[in-house]
C-alpha positions in Angstrom: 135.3 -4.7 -24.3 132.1 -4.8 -22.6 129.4 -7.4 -21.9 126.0 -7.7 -21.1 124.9 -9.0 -17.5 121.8 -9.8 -15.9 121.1 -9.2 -12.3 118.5 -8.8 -9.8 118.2 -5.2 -8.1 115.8 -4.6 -4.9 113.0 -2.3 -6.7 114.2 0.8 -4.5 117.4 0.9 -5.5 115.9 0.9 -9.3 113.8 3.8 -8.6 116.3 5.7 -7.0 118.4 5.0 -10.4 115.9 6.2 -12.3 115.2 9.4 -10.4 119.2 10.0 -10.8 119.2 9.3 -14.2 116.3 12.2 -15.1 117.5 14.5 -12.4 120.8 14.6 -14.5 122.9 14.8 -17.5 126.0 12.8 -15.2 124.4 9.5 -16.3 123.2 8.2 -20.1 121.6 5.3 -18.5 121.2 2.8 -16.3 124.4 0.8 -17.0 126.2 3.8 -17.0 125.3 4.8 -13.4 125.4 1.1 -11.9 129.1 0.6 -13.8 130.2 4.0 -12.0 128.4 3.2 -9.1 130.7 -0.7 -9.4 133.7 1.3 -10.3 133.7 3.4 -7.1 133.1 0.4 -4.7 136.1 -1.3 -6.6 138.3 1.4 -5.5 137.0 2.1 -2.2 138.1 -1.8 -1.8 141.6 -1.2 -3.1 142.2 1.6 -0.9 141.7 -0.5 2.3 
């Protein structure tokens, strides 16, 4: 299940997300890309 979540995001980081999001079809939005982007670091972490 997911939930909702508020957070804070440096505006650069935003407008890099949205340039990624309508320079491609890999994304449908921003919580898609930031819950890939989470789901990488998580298993870069696990792999230490």
């Amino acid at each position: 299940m997911k939930k909702p979540i508020s957070a804070t995001i440096d505006e650069d980081i935003i407008n890099w997300i949205e340039k990624e999001i309508s320079n491609t079809r890999k994304y449908r939005n921003k919580s898609h890309l930031i819950e890939i982007a989470l789901d990488a670091l998580r298993k870069k972490e696990v792999r230490k």
